[in-house]
TORNUFI-857786 format. One record per residue (C-alpha): residue number from 1; residue in three letters; x, y, z. Coordinates in steps of 0.2 Angstrom, whole numbers, plus 5000, padded with zeros to 4 digits. Each point is the difference from the previous one (the first is absolute). Layout:
BEGIN
<NUM "ALA" <X Y Z>>;
...
% end
This chain:
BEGIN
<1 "UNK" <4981 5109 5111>>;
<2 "UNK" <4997 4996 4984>>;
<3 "UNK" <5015 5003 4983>>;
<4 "UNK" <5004 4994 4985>>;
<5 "UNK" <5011 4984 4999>>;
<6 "UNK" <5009 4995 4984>>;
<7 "UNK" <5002 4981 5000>>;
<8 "UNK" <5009 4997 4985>>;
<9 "UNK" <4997 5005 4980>>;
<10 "UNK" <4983 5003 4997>>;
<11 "UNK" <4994 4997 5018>>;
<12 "UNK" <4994 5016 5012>>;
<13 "UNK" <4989 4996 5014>>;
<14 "UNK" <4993 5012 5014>>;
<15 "UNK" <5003 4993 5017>>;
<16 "UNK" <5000 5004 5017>>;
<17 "UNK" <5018 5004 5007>>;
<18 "UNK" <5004 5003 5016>>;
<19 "UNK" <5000 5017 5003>>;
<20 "UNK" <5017 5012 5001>>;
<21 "UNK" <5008 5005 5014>>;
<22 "UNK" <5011 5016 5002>>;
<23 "UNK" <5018 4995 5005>>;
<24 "UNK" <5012 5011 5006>>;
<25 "UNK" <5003 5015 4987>>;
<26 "UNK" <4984 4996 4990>>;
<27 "UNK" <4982 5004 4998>>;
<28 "UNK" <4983 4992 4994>>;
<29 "UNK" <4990 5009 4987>>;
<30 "UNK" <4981 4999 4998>>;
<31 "UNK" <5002 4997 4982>>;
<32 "UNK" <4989 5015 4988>>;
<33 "UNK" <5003 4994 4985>>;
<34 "UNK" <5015 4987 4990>>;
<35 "UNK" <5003 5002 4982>>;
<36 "UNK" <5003 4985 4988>>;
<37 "UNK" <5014 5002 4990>>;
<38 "UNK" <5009 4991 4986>>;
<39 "UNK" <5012 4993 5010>>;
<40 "UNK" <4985 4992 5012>>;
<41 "UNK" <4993 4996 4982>>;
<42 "UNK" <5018 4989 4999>>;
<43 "UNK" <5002 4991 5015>>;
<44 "UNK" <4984 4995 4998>>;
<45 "UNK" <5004 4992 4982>>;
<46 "UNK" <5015 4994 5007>>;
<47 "UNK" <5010 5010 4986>>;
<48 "UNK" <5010 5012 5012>>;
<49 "UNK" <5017 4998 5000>>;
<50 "UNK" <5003 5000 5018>>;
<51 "UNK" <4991 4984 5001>>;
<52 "UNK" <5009 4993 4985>>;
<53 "UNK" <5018 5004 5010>>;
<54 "UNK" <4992 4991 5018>>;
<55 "UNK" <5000 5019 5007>>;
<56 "UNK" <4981 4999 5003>>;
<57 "UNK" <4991 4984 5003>>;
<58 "UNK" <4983 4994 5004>>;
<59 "UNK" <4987 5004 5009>>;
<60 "UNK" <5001 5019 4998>>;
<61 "UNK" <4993 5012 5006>>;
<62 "UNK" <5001 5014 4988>>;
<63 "UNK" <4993 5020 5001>>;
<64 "UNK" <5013 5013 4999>>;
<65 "UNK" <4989 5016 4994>>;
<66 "UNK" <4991 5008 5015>>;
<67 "UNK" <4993 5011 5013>>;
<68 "UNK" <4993 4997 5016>>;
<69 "UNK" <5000 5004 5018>>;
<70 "UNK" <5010 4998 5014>>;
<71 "UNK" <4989 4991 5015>>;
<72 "UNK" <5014 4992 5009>>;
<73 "UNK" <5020 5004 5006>>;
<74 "UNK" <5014 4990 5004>>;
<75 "UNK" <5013 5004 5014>>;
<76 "UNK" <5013 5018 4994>>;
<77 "UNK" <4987 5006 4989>>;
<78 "UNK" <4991 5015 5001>>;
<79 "UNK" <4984 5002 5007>>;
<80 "UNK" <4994 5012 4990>>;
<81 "UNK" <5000 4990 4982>>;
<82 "UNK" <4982 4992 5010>>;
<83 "UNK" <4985 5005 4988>>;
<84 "UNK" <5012 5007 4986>>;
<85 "UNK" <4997 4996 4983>>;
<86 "UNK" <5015 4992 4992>>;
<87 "UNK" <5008 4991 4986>>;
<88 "UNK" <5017 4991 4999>>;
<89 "UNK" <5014 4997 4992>>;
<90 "UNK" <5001 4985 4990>>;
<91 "UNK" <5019 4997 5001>>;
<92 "UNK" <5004 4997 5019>>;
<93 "UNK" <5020 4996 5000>>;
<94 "UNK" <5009 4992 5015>>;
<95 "UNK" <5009 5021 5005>>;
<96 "UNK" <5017 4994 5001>>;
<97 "UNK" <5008 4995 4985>>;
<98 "UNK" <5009 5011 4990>>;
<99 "UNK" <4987 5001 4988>>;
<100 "UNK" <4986 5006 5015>>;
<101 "UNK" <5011 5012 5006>>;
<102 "UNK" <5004 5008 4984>>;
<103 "UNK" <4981 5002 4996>>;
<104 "UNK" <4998 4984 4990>>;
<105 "UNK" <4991 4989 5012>>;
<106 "UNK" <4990 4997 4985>>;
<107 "UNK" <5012 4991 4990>>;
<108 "UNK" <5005 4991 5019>>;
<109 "UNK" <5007 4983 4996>>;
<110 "UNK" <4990 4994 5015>>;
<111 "UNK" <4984 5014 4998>>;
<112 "UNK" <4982 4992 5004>>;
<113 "UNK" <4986 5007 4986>>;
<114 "UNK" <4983 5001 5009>>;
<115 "UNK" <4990 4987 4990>>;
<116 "UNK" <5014 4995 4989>>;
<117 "UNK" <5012 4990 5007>>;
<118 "UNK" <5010 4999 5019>>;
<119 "UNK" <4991 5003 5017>>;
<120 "UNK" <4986 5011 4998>>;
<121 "UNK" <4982 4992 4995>>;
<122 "UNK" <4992 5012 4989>>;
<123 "UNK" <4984 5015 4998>>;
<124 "UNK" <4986 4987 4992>>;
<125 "UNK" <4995 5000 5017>>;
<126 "UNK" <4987 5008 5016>>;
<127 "UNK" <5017 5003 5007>>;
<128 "UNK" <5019 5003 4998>>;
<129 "UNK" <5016 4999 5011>>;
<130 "UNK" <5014 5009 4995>>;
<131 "UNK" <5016 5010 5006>>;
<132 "UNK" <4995 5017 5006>>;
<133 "UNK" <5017 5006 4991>>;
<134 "UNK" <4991 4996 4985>>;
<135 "UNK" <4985 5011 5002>>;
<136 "UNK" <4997 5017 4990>>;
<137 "UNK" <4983 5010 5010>>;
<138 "UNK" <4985 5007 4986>>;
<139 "UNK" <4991 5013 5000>>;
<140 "UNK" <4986 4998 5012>>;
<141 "UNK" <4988 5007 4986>>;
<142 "UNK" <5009 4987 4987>>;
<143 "UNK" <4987 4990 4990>>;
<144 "UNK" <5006 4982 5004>>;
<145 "UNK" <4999 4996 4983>>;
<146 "UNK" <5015 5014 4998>>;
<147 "UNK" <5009 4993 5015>>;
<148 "UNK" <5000 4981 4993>>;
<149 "UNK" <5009 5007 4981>>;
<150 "UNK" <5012 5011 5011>>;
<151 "UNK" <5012 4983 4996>>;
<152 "UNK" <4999 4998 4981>>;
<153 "UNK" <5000 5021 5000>>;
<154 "UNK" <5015 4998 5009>>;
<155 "UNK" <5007 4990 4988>>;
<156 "UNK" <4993 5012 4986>>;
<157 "UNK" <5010 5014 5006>>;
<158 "UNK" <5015 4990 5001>>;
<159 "UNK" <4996 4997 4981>>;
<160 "UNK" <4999 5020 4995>>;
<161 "UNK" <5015 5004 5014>>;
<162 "UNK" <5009 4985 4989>>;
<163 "UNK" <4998 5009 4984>>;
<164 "UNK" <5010 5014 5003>>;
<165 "UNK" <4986 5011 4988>>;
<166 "UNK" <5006 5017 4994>>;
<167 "UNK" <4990 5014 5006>>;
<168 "UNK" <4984 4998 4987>>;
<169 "UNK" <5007 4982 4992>>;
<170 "UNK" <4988 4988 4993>>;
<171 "UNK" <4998 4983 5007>>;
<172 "UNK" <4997 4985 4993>>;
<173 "UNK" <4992 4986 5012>>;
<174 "UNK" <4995 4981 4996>>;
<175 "UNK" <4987 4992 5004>>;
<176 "UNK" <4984 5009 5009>>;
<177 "UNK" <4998 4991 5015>>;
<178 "UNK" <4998 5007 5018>>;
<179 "UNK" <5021 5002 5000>>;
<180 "UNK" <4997 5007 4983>>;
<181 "UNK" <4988 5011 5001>>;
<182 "UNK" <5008 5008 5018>>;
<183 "UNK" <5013 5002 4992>>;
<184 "UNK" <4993 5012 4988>>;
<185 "UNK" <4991 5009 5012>>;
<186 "UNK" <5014 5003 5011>>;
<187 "UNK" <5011 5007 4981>>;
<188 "UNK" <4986 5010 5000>>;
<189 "UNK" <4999 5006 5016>>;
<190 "UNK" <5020 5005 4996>>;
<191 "UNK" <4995 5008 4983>>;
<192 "UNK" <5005 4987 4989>>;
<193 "UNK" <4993 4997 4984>>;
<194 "UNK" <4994 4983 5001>>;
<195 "UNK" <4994 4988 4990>>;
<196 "UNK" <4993 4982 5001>>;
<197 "UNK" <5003 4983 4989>>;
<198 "UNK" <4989 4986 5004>>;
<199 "UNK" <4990 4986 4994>>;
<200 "UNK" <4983 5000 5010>>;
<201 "UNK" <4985 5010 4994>>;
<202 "UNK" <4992 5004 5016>>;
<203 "UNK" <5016 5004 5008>>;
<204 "UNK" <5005 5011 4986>>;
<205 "UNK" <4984 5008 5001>>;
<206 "UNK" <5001 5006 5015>>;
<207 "UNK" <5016 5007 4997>>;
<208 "UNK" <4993 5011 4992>>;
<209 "UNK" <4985 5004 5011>>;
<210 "UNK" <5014 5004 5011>>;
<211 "UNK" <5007 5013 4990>>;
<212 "UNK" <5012 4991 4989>>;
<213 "UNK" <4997 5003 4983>>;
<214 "UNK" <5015 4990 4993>>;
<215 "UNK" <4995 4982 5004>>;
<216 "UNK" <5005 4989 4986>>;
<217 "UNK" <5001 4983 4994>>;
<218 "UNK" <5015 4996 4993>>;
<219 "UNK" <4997 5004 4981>>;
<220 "UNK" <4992 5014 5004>>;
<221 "UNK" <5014 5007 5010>>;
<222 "UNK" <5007 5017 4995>>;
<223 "UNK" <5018 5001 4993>>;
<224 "UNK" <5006 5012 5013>>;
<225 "UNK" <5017 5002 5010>>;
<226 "UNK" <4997 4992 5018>>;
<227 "UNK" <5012 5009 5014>>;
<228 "UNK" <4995 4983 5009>>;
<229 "UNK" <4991 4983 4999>>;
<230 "UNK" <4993 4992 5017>>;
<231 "UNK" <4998 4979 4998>>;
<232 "UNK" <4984 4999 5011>>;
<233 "UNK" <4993 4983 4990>>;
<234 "UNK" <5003 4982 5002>>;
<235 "UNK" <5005 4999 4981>>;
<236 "UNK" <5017 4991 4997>>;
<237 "UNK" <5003 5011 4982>>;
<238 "UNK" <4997 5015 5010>>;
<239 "UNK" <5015 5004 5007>>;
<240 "UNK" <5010 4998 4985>>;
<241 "UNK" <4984 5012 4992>>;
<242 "UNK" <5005 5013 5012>>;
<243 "UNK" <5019 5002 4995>>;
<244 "UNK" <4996 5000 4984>>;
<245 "UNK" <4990 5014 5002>>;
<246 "UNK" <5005 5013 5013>>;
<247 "UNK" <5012 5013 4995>>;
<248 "UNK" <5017 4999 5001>>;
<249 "UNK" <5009 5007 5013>>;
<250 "UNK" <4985 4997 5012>>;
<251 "UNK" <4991 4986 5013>>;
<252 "UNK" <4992 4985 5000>>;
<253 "UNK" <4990 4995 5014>>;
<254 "UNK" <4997 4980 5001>>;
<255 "UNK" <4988 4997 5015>>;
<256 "UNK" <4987 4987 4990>>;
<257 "UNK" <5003 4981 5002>>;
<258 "UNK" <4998 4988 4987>>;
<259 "UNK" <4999 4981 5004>>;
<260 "UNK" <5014 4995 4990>>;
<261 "UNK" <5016 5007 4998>>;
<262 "UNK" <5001 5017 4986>>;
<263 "UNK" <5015 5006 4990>>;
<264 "UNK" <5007 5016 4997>>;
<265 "UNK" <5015 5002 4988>>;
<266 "UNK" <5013 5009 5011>>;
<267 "UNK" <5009 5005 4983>>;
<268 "UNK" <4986 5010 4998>>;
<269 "UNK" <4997 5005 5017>>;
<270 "UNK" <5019 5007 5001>>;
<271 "UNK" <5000 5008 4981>>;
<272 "UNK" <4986 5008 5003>>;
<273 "UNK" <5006 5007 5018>>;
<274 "UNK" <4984 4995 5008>>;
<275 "UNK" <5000 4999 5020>>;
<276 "UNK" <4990 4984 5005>>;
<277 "UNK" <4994 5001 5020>>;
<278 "UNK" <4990 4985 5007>>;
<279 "UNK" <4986 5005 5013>>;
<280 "UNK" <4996 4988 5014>>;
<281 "UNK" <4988 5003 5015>>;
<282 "UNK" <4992 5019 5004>>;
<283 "UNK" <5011 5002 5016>>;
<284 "UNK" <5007 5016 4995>>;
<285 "UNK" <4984 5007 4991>>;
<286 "UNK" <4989 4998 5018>>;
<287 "UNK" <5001 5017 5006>>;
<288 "UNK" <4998 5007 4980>>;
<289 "UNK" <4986 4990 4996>>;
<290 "UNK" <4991 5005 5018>>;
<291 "UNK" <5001 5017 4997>>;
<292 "UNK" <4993 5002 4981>>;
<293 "UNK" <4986 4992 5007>>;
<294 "UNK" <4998 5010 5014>>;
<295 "UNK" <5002 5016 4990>>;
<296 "UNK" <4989 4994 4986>>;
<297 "UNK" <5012 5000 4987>>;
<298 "UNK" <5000 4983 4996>>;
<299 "UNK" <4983 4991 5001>>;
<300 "UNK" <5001 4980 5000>>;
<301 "UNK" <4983 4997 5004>>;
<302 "UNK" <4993 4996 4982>>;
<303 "UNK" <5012 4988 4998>>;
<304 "UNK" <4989 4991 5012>>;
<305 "UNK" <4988 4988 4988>>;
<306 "UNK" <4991 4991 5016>>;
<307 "UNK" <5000 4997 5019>>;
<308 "UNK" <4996 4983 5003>>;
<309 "UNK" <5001 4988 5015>>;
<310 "UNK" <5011 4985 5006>>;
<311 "UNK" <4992 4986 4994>>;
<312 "UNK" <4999 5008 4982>>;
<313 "UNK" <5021 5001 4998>>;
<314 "UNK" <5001 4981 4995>>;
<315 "UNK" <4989 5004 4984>>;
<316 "UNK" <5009 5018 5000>>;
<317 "UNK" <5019 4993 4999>>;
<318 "UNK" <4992 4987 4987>>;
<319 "UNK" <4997 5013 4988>>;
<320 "UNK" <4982 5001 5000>>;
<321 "UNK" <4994 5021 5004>>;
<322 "UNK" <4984 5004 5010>>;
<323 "UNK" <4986 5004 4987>>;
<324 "UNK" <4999 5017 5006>>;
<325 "UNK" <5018 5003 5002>>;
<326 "UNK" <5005 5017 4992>>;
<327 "UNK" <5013 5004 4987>>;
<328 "UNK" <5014 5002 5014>>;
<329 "UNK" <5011 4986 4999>>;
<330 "UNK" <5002 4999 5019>>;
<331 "UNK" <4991 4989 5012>>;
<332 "UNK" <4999 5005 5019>>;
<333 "UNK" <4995 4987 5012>>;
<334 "UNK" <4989 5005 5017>>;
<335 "UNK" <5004 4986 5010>>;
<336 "UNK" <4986 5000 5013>>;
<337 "UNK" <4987 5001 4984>>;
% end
């Protein structure tokens, strides 16, 4: 079959891999669709931390956002996930730490990340072998473009869960990427009073086109108290940005990963008796995430600027956008394109 291979900084090649086989407790998906995501974006560029700390290493084989089907079983699992549409969880910890059995296999010291780093080869791909523990069934009626955002949704919700948000609070979010931008529809979706900061026209635009009329820049941002602040940029001032913003007495939510190390005054964190929660990973968020799609209260799908195929991801995780491509920030992939 033919995937996506990460060779080292700057180099991606499509190749033909052998194809996966179903062990004992796993499937093979018919990959649908694979999102690219910032973290892709970074092993790529050879700025993610994991492969600064030797975690990850190349060749990789990245791809952690997406939906497919199930074509093939492994011995002990059920039959009946044949022909199901399904998506995964990222974070596949090793079930029996302390950690695991708490419900923290995502922060497992020994946890595989689909696509990232460990085991698992990831979803830029025809096909896709993973743990059938891992698997969350969609909607059979669930536009595939849906069921390849139902991970960064997941970790949306965990943002607006994060918050802690009094009934009709306002939020402040940063940055108006896809994580960004879910975010906000899923505050919405709770009744929150959301707003957006952020620094890319087309993105801000349709923001609003979404609905959300407060979408500034940063001089142009209202002077208004923020029950919370969600971090979703890559911006290494931001986080220090968001305390010095939200209220006191109420949430941060750092989920954005710059590529150098930010600074937060923790005088000002602890005068101001501001809570600070760190979000890693859409684990917890799955099931949430699945069901605002499914009910239509959440609607992902113009986040999607373009579909594109295989061979186009090299120039794709370069930087360079389809000249059609949308406003959406996001990228899917159809791998048999």
């Amino acid at each position: 079959m033919r995937a996506l291979v990460l060779t080292g900084p700057g180099a991606a090649v499509v190749r033909e891999v052998p194809e996966p086989v179903a062990g004992p407790g796993e499937v093979v998906v018919d990959v649908e669709r694979a999102g690219i995501c910032g973290t892709d974006v970074e092993l790529f560029t050879g700025d993610l931390s994991y492969l600064q700390s030797g975690i990850t290493t190349y060749p990789v084989r990245p791809g952690h956002e997406w939906c497919g089907v199930v074509t093939d079983i492994g011995p002990d699992v059920d039959a009946g996930l044949l022909g199901r549409l399904v998506t995964g969880d990222t974070m596949v910890g090793c079930g029996r730490c302390a950690r695991c059995r708490s419900g923290r296999h995502h922060v497992c010291a020994d946890r595989d990340e689909v696509g990232i780093r460990g085991a698992i080869p990831g979803a830029l791909a025809e096909r896709l072998a993973v743990p059938a523990r891992t698997l969350h069934q969609l909607p059979d009626d669930l536009d595939v473009a849906a069921g390849a955002l139902v991970e960064p949704g997941g970790n949306a919700l965990r943002c607006v869960q994060a918050a802690e948000l009094p009934a009709g609070g306002r939020l402040l979010v940063l940055g108006t990427g896809t994580i960004g931008l879910l975010t906000a529809l899923f505050a919405r979706a709770a009744k929150a009073e959301v707003h957006l900061l952020g620094r890319d026209p087309a993105q801000l635009a349709l923001a609003r086109e979404l609905g959300f009329d407060g979408a500034w820049t940063h001089p142009r941002r209202p002077d208004l108290p923020w029950d919370a602040v969600v971090d979703a940029t890559n911006d290494p001032t931001a986080p220090a940005l968001a305390l010095d913003l939200v209220e006191p007495g109420r949430r941060i939510v750092y989920i954005g990963l710059s590529g150098v190390p930010s600074t937060v005054d923790t005088r000002e964190l602890a005068l101001k008796d501001v809570t600070a929660v760190g979000v890693l990973g859409a684990s917890a968020g799955l099931p949430g995430a699945i069901a605002a799609y499914a009910w239509h209260s959440v609607d992902p799908r113009p986040l999607v600027g373009a579909t594109i195929g295989l061979d186009e991801v090299p120039a794709a995780l370069a930087g360079h956008r389809p000249a059609t491509a949308g406003p959406g920030p996001k990228l899917l992939v159809d791998p048999r394109r």
